[in-house]
PDB file as gemmi writes it, atoms N, CA and C in Angstrom:
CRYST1    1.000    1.000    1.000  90.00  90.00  90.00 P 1                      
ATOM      1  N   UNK A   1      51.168 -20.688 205.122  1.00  0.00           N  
ATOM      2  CA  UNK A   1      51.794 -19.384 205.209  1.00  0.00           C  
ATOM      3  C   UNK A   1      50.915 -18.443 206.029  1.00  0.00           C  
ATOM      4  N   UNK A   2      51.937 -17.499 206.680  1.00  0.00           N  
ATOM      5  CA  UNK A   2      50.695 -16.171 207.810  1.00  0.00           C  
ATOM      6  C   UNK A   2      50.407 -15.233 206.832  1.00  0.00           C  
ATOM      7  N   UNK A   3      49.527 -14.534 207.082  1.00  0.00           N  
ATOM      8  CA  UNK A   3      49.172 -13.269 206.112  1.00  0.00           C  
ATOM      9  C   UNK A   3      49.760 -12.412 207.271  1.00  0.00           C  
ATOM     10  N   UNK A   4      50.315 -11.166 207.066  1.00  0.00           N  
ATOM     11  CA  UNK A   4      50.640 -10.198 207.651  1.00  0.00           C  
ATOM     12  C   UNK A   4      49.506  -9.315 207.949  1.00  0.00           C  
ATOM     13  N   UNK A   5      49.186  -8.698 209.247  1.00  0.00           N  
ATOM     14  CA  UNK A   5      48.500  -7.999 209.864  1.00  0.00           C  
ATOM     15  C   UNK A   5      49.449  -6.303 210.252  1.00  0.00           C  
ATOM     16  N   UNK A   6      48.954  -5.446 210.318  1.00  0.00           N  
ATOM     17  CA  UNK A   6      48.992  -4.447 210.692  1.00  0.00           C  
ATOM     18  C   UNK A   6      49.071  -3.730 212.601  1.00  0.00           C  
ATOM     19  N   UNK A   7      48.036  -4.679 212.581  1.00  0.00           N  
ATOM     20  CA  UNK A   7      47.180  -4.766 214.156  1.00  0.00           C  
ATOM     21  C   UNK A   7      48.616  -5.467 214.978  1.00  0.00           C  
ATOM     22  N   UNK A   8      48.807  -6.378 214.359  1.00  0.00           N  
ATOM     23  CA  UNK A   8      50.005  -7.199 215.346  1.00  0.00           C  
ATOM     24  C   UNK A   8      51.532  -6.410 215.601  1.00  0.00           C  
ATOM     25  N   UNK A   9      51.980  -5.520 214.594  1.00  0.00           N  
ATOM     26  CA  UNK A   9      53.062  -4.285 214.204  1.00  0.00           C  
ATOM     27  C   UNK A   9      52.469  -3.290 215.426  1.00  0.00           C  
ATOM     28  N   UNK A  10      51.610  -3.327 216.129  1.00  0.00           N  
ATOM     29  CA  UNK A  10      51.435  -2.191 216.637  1.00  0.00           C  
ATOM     30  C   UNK A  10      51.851  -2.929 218.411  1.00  0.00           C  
ATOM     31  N   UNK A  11      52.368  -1.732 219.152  1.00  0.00           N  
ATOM     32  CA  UNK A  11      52.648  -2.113 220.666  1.00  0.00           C  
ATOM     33  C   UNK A  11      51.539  -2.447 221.455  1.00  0.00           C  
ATOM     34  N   UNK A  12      51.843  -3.475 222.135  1.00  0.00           N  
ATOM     35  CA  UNK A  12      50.200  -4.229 222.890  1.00  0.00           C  
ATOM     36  C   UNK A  12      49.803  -2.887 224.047  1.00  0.00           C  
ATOM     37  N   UNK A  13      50.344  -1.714 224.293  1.00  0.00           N  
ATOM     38  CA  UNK A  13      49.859  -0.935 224.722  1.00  0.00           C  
ATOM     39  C   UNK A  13      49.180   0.410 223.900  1.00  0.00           C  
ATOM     40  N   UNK A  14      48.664   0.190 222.961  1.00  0.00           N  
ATOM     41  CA  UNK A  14      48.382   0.744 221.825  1.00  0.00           C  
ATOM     42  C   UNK A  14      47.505   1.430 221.631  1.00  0.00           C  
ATOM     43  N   UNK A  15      46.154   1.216 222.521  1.00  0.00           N  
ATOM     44  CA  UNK A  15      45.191   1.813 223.194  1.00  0.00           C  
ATOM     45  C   UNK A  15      45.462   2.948 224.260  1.00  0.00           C  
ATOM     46  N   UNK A  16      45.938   3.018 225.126  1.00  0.00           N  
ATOM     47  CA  UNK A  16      46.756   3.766 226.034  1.00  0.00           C  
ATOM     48  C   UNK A  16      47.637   4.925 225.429  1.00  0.00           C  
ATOM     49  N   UNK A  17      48.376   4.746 224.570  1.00  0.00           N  
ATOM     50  CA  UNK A  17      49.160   5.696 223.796  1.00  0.00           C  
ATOM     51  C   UNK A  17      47.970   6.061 222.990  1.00  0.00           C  
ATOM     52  N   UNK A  18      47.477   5.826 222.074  1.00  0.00           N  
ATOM     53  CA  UNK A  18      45.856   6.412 221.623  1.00  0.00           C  
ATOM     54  C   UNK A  18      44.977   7.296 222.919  1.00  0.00           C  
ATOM     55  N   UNK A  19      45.010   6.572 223.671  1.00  0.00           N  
ATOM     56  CA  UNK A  19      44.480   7.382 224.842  1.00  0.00           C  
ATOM     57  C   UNK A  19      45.105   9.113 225.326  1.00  0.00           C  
ATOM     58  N   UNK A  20      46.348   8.859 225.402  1.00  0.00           N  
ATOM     59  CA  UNK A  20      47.519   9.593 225.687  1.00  0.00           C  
ATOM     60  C   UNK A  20      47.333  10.746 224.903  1.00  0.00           C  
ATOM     61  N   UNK A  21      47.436  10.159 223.196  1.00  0.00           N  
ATOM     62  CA  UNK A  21      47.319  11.673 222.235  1.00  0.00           C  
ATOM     63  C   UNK A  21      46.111  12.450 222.692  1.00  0.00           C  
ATOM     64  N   UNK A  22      44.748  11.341 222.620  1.00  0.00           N  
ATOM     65  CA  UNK A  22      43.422  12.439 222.722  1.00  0.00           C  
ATOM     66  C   UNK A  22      42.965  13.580 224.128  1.00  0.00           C  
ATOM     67  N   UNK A  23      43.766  12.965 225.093  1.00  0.00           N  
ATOM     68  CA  UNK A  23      44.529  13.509 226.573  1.00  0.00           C  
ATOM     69  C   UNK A  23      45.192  14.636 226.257  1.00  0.00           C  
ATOM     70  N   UNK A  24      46.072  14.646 225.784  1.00  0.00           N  
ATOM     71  CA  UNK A  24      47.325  16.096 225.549  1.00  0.00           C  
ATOM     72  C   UNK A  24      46.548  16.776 224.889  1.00  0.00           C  
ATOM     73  N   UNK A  25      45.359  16.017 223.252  1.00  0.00           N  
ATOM     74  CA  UNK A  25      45.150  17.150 222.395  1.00  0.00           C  
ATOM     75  C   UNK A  25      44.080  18.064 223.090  1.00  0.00           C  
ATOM     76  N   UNK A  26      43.157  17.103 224.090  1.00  0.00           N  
ATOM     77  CA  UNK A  26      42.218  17.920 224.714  1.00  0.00           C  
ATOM     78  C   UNK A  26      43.113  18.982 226.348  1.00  0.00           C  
ATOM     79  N   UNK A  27      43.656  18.529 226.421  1.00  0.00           N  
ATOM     80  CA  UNK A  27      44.938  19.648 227.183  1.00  0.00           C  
ATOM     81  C   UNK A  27      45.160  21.036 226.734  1.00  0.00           C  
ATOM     82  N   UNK A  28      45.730  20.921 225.524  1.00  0.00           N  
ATOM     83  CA  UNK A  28      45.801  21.874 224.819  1.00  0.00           C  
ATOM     84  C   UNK A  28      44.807  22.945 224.247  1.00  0.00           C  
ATOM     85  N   UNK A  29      43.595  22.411 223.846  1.00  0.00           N  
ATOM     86  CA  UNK A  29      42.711  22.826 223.697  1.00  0.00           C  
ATOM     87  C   UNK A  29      41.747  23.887 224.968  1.00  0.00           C  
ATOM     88  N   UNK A  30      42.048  22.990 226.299  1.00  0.00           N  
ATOM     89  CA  UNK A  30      41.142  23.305 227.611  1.00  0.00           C  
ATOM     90  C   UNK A  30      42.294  24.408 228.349  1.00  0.00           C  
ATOM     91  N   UNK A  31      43.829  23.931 228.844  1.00  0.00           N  
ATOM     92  CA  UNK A  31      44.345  24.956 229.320  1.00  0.00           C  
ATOM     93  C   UNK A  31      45.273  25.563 228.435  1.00  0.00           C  
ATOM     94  N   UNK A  32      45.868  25.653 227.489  1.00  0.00           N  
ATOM     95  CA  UNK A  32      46.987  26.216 226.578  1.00  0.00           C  
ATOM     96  C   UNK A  32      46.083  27.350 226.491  1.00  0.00           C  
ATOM     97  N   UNK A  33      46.969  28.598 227.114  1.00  0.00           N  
ATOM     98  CA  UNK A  33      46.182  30.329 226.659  1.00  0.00           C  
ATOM     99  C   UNK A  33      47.549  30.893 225.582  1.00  0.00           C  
ATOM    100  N   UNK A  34      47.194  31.080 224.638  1.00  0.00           N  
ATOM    101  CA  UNK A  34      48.412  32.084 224.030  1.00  0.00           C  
ATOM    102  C   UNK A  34      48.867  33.284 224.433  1.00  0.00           C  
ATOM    103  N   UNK A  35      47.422  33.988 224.986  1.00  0.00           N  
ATOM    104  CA  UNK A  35      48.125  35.667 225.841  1.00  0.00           C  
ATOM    105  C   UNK A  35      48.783  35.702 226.889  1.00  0.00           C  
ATOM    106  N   UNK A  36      48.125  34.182 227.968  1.00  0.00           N  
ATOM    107  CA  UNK A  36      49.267  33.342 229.356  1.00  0.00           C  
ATOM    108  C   UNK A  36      49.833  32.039 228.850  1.00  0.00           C  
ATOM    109  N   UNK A  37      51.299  32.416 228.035  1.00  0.00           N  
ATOM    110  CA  UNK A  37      51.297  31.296 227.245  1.00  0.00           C  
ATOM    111  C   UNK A  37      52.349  30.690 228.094  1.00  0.00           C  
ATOM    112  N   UNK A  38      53.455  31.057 228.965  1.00  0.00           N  
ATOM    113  CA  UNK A  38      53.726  30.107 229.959  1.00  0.00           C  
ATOM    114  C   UNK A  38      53.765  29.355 231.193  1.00  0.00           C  
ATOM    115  N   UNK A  39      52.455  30.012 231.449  1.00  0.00           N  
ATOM    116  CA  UNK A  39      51.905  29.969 233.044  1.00  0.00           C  
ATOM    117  C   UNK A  39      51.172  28.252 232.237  1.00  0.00           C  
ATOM    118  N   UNK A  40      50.750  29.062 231.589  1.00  0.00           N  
ATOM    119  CA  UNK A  40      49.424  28.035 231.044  1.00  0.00           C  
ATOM    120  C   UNK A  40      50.109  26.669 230.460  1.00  0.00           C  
ATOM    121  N   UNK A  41      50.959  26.711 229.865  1.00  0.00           N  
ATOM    122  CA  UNK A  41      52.152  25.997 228.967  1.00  0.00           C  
ATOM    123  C   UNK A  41      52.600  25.245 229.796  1.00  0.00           C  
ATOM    124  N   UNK A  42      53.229  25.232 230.977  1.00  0.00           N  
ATOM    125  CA  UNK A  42      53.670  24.101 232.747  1.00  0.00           C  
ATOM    126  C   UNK A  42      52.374  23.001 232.372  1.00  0.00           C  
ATOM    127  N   UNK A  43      51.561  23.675 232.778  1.00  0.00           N  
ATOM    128  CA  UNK A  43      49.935  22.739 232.898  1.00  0.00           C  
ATOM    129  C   UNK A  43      49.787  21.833 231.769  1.00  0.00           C  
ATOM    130  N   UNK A  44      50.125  22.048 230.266  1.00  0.00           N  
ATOM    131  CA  UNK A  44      49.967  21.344 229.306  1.00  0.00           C  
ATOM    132  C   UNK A  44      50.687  20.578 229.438  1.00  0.00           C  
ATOM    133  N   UNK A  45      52.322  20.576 229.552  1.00  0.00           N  
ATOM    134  CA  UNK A  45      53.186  19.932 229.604  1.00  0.00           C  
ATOM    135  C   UNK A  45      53.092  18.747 230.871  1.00  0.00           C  
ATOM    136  N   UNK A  46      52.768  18.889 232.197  1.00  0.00           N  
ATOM    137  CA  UNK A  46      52.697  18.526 232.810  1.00  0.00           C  
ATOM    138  C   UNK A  46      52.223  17.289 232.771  1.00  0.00           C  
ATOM    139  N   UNK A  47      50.777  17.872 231.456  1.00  0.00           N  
ATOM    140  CA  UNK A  47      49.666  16.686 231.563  1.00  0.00           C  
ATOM    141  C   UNK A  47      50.132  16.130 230.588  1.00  0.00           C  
ATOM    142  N   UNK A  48      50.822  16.287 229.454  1.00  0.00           N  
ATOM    143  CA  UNK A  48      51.841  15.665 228.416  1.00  0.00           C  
ATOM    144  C   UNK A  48      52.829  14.462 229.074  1.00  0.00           C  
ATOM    145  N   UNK A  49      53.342  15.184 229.720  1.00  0.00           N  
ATOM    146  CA  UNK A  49      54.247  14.071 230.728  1.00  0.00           C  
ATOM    147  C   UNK A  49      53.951  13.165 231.254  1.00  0.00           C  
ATOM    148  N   UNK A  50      53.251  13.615 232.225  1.00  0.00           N  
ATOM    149  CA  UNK A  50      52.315  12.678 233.022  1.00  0.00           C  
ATOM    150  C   UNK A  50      51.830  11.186 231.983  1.00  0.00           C  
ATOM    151  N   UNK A  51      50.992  12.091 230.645  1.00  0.00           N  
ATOM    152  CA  UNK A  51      50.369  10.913 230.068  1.00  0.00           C  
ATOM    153  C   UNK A  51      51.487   9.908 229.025  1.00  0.00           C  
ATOM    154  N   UNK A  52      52.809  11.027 229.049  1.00  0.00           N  
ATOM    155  CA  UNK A  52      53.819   9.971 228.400  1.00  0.00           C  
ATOM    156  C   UNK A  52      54.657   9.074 228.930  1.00  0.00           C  
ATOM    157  N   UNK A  53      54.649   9.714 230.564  1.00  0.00           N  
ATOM    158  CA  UNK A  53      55.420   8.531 231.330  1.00  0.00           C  
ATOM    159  C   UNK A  53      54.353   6.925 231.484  1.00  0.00           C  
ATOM    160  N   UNK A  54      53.041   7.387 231.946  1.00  0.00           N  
ATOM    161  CA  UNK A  54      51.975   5.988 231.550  1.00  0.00           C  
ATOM    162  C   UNK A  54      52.103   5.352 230.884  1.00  0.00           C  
ATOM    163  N   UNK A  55      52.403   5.778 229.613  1.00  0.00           N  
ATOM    164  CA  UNK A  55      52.418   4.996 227.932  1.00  0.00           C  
ATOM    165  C   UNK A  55      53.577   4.312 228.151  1.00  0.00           C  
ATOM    166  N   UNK A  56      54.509   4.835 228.424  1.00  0.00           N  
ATOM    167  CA  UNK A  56      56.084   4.295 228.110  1.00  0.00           C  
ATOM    168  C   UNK A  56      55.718   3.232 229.355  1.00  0.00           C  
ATOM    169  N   UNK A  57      55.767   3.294 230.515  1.00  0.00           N  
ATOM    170  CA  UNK A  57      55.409   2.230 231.734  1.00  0.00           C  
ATOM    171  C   UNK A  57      54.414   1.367 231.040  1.00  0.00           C  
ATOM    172  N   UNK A  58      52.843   0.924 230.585  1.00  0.00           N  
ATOM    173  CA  UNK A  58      52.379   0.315 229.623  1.00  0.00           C  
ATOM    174  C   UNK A  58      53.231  -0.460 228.514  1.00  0.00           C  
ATOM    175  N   UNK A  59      53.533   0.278 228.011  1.00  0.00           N  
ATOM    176  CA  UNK A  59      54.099  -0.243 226.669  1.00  0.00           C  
ATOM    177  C   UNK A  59      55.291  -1.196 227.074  1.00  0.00           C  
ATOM    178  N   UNK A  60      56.712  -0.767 228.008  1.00  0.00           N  
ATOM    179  CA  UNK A  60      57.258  -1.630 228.428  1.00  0.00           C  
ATOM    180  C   UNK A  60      57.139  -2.613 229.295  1.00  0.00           C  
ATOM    181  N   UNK A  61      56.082  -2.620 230.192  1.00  0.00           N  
ATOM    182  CA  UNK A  61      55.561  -3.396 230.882  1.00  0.00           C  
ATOM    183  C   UNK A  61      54.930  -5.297 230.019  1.00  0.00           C  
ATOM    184  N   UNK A  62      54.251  -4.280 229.118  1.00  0.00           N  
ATOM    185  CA  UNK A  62      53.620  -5.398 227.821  1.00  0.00           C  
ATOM    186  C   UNK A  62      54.858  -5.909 226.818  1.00  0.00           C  
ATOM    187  N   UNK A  63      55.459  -4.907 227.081  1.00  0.00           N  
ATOM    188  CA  UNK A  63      56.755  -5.534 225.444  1.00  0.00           C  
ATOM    189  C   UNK A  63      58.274  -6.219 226.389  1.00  0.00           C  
ATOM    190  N   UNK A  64      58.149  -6.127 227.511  1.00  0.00           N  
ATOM    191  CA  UNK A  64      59.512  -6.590 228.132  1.00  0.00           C  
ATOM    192  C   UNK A  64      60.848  -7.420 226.777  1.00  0.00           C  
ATOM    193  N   UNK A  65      59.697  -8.470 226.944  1.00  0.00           N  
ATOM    194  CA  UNK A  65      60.813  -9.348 225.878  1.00  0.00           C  
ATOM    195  C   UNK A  65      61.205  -8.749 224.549  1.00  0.00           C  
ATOM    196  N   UNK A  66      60.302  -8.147 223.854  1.00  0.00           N  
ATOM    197  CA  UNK A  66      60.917  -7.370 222.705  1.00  0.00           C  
ATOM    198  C   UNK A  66      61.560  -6.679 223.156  1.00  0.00           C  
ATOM    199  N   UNK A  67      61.802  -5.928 224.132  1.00  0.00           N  
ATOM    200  CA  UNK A  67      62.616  -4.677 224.533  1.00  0.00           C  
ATOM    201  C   UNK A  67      64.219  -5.174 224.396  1.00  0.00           C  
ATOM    202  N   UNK A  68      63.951  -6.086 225.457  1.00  0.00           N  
ATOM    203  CA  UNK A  68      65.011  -6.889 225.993  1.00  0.00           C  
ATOM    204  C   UNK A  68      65.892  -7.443 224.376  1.00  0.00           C  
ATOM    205  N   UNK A  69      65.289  -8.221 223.615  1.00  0.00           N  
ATOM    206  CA  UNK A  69      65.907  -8.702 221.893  1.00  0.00           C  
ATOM    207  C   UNK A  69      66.399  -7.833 221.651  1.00  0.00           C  
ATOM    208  N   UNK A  70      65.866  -6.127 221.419  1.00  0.00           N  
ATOM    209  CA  UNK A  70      66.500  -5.369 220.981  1.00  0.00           C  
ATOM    210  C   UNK A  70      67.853  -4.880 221.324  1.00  0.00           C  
ATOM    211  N   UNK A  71      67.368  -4.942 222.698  1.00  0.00           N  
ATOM    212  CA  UNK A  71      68.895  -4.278 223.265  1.00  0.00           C  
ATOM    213  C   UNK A  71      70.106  -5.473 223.118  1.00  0.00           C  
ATOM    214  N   UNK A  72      69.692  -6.599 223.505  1.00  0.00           N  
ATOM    215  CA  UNK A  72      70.607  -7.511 223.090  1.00  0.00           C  
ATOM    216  C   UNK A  72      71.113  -7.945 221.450  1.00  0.00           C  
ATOM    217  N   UNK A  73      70.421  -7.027 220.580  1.00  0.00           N  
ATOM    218  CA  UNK A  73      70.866  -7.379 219.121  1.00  0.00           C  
ATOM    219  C   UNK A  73      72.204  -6.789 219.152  1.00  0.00           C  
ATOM    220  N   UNK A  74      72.564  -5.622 219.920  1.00  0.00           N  
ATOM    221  CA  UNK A  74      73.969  -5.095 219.508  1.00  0.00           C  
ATOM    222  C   UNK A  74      74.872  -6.123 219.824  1.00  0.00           C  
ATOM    223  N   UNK A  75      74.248  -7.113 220.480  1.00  0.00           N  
ATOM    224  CA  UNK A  75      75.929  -8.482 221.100  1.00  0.00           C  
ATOM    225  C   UNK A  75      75.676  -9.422 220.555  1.00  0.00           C  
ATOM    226  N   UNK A  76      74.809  -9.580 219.539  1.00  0.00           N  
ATOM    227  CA  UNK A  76      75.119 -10.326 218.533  1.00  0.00           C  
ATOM    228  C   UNK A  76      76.471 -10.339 217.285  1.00  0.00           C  
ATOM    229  N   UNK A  77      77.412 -11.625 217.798  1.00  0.00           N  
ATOM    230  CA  UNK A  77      78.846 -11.579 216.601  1.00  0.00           C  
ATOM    231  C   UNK A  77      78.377 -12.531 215.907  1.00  0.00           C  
ATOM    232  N   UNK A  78      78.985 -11.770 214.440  1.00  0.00           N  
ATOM    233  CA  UNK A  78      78.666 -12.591 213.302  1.00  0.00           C  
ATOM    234  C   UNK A  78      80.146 -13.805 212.684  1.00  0.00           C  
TER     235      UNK A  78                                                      
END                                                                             
């Protein structure tokens, strides 16, 4: 029998999205001004984006075939 892992539940780009959060949170921290809160707010977002389009490109890049099962579960007839 397998023992179940935790580590294996997680997306093989998993590091990268870890990467991603500590990216935005230090974003926020360095340009987010509350008194220039939407000049400044573009710039956060930007770098939000930026680091969420990476992750998602990563992550599907590594998960193709799971992706792919999923979407094909809806044409599964019983």
């Amino acid at each position: 029998s397998s023992s179940f892992s935790f580590y294996e539940c997680l997306p093989s780009g998993w590091i990268i999205l870890l990467l991603s959060g500590i990216i935005t949170l230090i974003s926020e921290n360095v340009f987010l001004d509350r008194d220039n809160f939407w000049p400044s707010f573009m710039v956060h977002f930007s770098v939000g984006l930026a680091c969420f389009c990476v992750s998602s490109y990563v992550i599907y890049c590594r998960e193709k075939t799971f992706i792919r099962r999923l979407v094909r579960f809806n044409d599964h007839v019983d």
